[in-house]
C-alpha positions as CSV (number, residue, x, y, z in Angstrom):
1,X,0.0,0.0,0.0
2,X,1.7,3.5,-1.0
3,X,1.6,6.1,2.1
4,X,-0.7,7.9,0.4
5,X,-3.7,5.3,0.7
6,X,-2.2,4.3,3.9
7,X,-2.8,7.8,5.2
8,X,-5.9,8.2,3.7
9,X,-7.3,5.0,5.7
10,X,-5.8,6.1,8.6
11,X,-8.2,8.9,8.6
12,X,-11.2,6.8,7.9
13,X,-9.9,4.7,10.7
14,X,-10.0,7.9,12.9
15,X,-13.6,9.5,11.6
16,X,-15.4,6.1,12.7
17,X,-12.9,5.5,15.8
18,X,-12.0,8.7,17.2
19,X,-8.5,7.1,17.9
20,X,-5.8,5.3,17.0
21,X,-3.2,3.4,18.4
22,X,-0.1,3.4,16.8
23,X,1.0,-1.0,17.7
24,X,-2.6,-1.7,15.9
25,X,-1.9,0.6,13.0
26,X,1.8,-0.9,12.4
27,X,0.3,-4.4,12.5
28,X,-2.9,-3.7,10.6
29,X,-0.5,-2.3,7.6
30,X,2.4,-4.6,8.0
31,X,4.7,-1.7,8.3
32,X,7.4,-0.6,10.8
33,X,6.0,1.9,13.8
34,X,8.7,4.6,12.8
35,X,6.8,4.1,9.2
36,X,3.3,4.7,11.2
37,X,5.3,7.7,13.2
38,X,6.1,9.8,10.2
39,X,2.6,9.5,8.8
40,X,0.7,10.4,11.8
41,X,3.9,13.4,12.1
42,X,2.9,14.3,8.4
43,X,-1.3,14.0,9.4
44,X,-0.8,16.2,12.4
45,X,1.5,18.8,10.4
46,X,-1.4,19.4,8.0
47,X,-3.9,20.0,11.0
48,X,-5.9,16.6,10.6
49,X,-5.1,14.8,13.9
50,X,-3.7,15.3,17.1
51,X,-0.8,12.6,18.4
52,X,-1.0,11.3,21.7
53,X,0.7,8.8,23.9
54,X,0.8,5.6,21.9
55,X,-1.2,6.9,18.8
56,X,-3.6,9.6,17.6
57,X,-6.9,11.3,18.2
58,X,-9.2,13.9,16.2
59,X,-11.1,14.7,19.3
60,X,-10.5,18.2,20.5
61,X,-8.0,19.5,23.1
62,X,-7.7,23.1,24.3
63,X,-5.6,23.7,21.1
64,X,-6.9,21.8,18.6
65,X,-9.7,21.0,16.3
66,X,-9.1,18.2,13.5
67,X,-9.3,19.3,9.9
68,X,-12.7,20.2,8.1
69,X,-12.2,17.3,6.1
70,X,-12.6,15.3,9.0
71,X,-15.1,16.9,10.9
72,X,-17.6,17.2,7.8
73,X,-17.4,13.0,7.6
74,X,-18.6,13.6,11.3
75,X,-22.5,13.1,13.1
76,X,-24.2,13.6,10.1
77,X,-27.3,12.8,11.9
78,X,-27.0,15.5,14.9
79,X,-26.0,17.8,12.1
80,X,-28.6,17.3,10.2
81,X,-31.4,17.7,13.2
82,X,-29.7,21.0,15.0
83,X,-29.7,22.7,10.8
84,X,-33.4,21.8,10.7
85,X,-34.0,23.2,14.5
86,X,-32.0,26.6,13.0
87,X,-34.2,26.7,9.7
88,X,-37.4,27.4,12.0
89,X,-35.5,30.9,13.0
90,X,-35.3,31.9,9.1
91,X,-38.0,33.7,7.2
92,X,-38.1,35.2,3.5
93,X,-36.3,38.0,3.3
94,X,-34.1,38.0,6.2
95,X,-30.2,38.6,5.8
96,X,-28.2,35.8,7.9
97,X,-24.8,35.1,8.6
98,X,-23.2,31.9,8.6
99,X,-19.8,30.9,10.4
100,X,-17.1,28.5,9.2
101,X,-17.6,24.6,10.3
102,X,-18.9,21.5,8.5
103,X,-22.4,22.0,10.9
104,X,-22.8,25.1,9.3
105,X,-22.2,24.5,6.0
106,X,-25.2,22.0,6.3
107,X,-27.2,24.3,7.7
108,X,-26.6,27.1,5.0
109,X,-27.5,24.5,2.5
110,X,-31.3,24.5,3.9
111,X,-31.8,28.2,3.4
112,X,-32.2,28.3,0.1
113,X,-35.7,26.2,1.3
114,X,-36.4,30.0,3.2
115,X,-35.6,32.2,0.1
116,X,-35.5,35.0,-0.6
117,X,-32.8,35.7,1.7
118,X,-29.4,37.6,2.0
119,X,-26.6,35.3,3.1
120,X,-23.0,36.4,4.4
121,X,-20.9,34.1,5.3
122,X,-17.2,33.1,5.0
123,X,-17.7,29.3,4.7
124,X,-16.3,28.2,1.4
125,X,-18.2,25.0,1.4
126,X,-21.4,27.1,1.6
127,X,-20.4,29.9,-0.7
128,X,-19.7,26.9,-3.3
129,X,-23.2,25.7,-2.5
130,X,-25.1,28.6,-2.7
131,X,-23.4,31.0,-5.9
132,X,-25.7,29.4,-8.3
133,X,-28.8,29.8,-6.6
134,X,-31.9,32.1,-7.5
135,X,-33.7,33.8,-5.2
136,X,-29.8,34.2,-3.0
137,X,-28.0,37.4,-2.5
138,X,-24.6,35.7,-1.8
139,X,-22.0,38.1,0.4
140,X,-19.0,35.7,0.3
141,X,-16.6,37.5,2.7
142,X,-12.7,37.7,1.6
143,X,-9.7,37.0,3.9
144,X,-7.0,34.6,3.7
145,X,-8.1,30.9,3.1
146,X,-7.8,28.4,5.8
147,X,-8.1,25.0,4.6
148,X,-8.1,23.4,7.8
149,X,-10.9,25.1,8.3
150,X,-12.5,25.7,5.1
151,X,-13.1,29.2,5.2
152,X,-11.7,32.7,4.9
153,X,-10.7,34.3,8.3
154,X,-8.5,37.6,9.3
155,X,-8.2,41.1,8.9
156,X,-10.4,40.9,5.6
157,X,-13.0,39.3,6.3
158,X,-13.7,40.9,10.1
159,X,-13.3,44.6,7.9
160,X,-15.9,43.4,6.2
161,X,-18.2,42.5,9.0
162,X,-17.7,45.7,10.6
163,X,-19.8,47.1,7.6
164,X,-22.9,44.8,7.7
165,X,-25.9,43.9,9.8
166,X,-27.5,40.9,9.7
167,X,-30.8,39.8,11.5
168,X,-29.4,36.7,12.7
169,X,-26.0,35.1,12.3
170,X,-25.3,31.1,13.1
171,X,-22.1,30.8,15.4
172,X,-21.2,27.2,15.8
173,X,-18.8,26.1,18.6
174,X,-16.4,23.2,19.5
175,X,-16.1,23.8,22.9
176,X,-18.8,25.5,26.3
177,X,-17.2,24.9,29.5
178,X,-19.5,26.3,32.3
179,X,-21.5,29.5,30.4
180,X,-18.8,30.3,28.4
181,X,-18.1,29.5,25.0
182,X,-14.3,28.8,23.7
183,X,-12.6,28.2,20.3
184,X,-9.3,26.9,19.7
185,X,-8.3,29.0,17.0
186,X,-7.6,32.9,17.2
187,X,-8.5,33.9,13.7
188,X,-11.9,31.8,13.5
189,X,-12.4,33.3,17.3
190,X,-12.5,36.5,15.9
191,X,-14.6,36.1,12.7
192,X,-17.3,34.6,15.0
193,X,-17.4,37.5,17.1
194,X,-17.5,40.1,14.7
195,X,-20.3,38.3,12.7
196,X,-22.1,38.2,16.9
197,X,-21.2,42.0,16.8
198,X,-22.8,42.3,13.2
199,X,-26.4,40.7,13.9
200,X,-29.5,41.5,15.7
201,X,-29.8,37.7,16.9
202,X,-27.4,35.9,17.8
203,X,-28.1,31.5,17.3
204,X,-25.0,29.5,18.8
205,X,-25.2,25.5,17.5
206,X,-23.0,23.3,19.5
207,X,-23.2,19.2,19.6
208,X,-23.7,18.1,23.2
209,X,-20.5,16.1,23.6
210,X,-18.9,19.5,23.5
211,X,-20.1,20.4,26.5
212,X,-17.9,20.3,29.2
213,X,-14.9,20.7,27.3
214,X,-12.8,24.2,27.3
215,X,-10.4,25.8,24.5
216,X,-7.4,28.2,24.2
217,X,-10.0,31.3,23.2
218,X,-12.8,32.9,24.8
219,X,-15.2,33.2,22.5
220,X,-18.8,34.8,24.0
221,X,-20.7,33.9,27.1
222,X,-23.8,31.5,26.6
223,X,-25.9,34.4,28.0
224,X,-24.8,36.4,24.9
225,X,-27.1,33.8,22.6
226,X,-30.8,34.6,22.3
227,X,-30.9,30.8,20.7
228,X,-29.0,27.7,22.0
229,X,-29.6,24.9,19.7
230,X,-28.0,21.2,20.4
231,X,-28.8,17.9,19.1
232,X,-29.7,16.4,22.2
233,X,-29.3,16.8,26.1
234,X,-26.1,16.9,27.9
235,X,-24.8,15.6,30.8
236,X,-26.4,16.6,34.0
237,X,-23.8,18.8,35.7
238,X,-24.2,20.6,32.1
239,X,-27.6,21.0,32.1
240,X,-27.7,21.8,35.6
241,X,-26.2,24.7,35.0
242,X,-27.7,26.0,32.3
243,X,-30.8,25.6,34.4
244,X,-29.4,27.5,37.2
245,X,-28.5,30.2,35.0
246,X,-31.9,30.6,33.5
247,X,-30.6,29.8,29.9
248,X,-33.0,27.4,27.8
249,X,-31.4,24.5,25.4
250,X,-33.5,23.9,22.1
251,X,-32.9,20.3,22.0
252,X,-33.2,18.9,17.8
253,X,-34.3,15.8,19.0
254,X,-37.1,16.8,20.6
255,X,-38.1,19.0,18.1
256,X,-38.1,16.0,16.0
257,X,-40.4,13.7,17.9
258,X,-42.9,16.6,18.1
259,X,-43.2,17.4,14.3
């Protein structure tokens, strides 16, 4: 097997695992484990997994969130039900803005079910999905291309945002420890808030295994969100919390069972 294909399974390995472990790897590809080494060195280099002791992971740490390539081959199902839960928020004729993320790129691709609307977003999977359509005014927002995230992020693109007003902008988010919202990454960090700072509504999406978890940047506190959509309920400590705080959880699968 040549390293590309070997590579390539290793990330399928790690979509439907979460986790490798470097021994199994080695043996499942009859290779050396300096050979497995230097392709999960080469993986983590390009931002698609994380190495840890004795192997690899794509979940997130306080630093890190695997590639878009990964994440977008990731709970297609939860996706799916917290995009539809977000669609009920949309009406004709409303602008919206719509963050990086492979949640939110499905999510973008259900509005054109709600035209005529204005959408601004710097997702490129979205503004690939959407330039065609009638009935769209597309505001793709410039920057410099991330392709670990799939998006266009800095200086440009928060410019940009400083200009516009939206009625509602989508904020999606791999990590709310207590009522605080974190990213790992500085640059998508900051295009989140300044699309938060651009809209009259403000809808955070966030699966609820990432509760719990904290990252390197402060993104927004939970009470900033007028909406707080998840796929399903989180722990209790989480919930708890949220209770306490007087903050209510639109849980998709509910939503579901009730339609």
């Amino acid at each position: 097997m040549k390293r590309d294909e070997r590579q390539q399974e290793i990330m399928n390995l790690l979509v439907a695992q979460g986790e490798v472990d470097l021994d199994a790897l080695a043996e499942r590809f009859v290779v050396s484990r300096m050979t497995i080494h230097r392709d999960l060195d080469e993986l983590e280099s390009a931002g698609v997994l994380r190495k840890i002791r004795g192997g690899a992971t794509i979940r997130s740490g306080t630093q890190f969130e695997s590639d878009f390539r990964i994440r977008e081959r990731q709970d297609a199902p939860a996706k799916a039900a917290m995009a539809e839960a977000a669609l009920q928020l949309v009406e004709p004729g409303m602008s919206v803005m719509v963050n990086d993320g492979s949640m939110a790129a499905i999510l973008g691709a259900g509005l054109v079910a709600r035209r005529p609307l204005t959408v601004i977003t710097n997702n490129a999977a979205l503004i690939d999905h959407l330039r065609a359509e009638t009935g769209i005014t597309l505001i793709a927002l410039g920057g410099v291309y991330s392709a670990k995230f799939n998006a266009y992020l800095g200086k440009v693109c928060e410019d940009a945002l400083a200009g516009l007003r939206a009625d509602i902008a989508f904020i999606s988010s791999p990590a709310v420890a207590g009522l605080e919202v974190f990213h790992m990454d500085e640059s998508v960090m900051r295009a989140k808030r300044a699309m938060m700072q651009a809209s009259a509504t403000r809808c955070l999406l966030v699966n609820h295994t990432r509760f719990g978890h904290a990252a390197l940047h402060r993104l927004a506190g939970l009470a900033e969100f007028e909406h707080i959509i998840t796929d399903t309920a989180p722990d209790a400590q989480a919930s708890a919390a949220l209770a306490r705080a007087g903050l209510t959880l639109t849980l998709a699968d509910r939503l579901e069972q009730t339609q």
